[in-house]
C-alpha positions as a printed NumPy array, in Angstrom:
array([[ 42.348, 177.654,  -9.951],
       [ 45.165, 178.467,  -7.736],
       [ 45.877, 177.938,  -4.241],
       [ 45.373, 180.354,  -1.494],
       [ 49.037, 181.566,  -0.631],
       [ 48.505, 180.404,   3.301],
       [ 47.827, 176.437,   2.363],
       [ 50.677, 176.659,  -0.546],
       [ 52.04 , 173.092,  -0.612],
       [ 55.772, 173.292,  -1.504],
       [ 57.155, 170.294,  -3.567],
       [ 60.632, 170.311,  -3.763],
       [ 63.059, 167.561,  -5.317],
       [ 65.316, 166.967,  -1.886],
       [ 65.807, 164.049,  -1.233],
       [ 67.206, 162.921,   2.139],
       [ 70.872, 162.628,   2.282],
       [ 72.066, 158.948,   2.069],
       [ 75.518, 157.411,   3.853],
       [ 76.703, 156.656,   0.601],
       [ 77.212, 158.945,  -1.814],
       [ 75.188, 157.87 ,  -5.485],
       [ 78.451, 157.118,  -7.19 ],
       [ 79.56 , 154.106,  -4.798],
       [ 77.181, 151.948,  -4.901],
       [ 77.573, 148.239,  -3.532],
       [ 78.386, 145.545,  -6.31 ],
       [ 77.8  , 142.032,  -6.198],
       [ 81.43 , 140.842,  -6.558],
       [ 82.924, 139.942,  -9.925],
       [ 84.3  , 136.29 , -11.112],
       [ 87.546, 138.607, -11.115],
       [ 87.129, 139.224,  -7.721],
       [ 86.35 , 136.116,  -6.599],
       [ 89.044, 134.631,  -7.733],
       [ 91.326, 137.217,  -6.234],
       [ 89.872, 136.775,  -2.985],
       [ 90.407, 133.268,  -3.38 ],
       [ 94.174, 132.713,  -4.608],
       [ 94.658, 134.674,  -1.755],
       [ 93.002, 131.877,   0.891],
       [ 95.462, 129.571,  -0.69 ],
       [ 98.202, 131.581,  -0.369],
       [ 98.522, 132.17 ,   2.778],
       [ 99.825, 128.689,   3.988],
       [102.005, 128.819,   0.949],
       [103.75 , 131.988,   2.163],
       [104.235, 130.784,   5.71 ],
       [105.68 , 127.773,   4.397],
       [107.907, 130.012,   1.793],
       [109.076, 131.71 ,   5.285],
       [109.661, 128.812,   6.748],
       [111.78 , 127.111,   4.022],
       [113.834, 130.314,   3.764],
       [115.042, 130.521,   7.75 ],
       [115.364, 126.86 ,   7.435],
       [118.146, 128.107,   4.438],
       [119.368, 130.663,   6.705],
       [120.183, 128.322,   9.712],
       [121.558, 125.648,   7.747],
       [124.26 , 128.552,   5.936],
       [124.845, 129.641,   8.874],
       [125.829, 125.992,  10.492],
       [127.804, 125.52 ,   7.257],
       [129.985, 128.768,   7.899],
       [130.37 , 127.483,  11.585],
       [131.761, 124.306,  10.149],
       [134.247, 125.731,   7.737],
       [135.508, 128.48 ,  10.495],
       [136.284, 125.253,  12.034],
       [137.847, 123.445,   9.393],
       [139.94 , 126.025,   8.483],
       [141.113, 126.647,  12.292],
       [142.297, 122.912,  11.951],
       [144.072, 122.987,   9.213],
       [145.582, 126.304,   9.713],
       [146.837, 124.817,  13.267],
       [147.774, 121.487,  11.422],
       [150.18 , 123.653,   8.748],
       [151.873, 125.841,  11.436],
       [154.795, 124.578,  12.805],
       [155.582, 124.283,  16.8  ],
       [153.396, 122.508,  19.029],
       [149.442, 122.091,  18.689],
       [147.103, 124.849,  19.19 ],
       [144.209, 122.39 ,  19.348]])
């Protein structure tokens, strides 16, 4: 028996559309991921102290340059002859 064509009931295979589309789909995370998300926690402090340590080497060169422009000015006005330039 068939349906009278004014109560057809249409069936169709829509379905509503979701925010995500079907091929992301949400993961629980992976011991790979973990662990990535982890070493970098840790490294954070570890690269601010890497920073840290490398303008401390920058300040101290820089003193050390200071101090030979110095030194040399001495003994370049020690080695001339005529009166002292110091």
């Amino acid at each position: 028996m068939q349906a009278a064509p004014g109560n057809a009931v249409v069936t169709t295979a829509t379905r509503a559309p979701s925010a995500l589309p079907s091929t992301l789909s949400v993961r629980p995370p992976s011991v790979a991921g973990a662990l990535r998300a982890l070493e970098e926690l840790l490294m954070r402090g570890g690269q601010r102290t890497a920073r840290r340590n490398a303008w401390t080497a920058v300040l101290e060169d820089r003193r050390r340059a200071r101090d030979r422009r110095e030194a040399q000015h001495l003994l370049e006005a020690a080695a001339a002859p005529g009166p002292s330039a110091t």
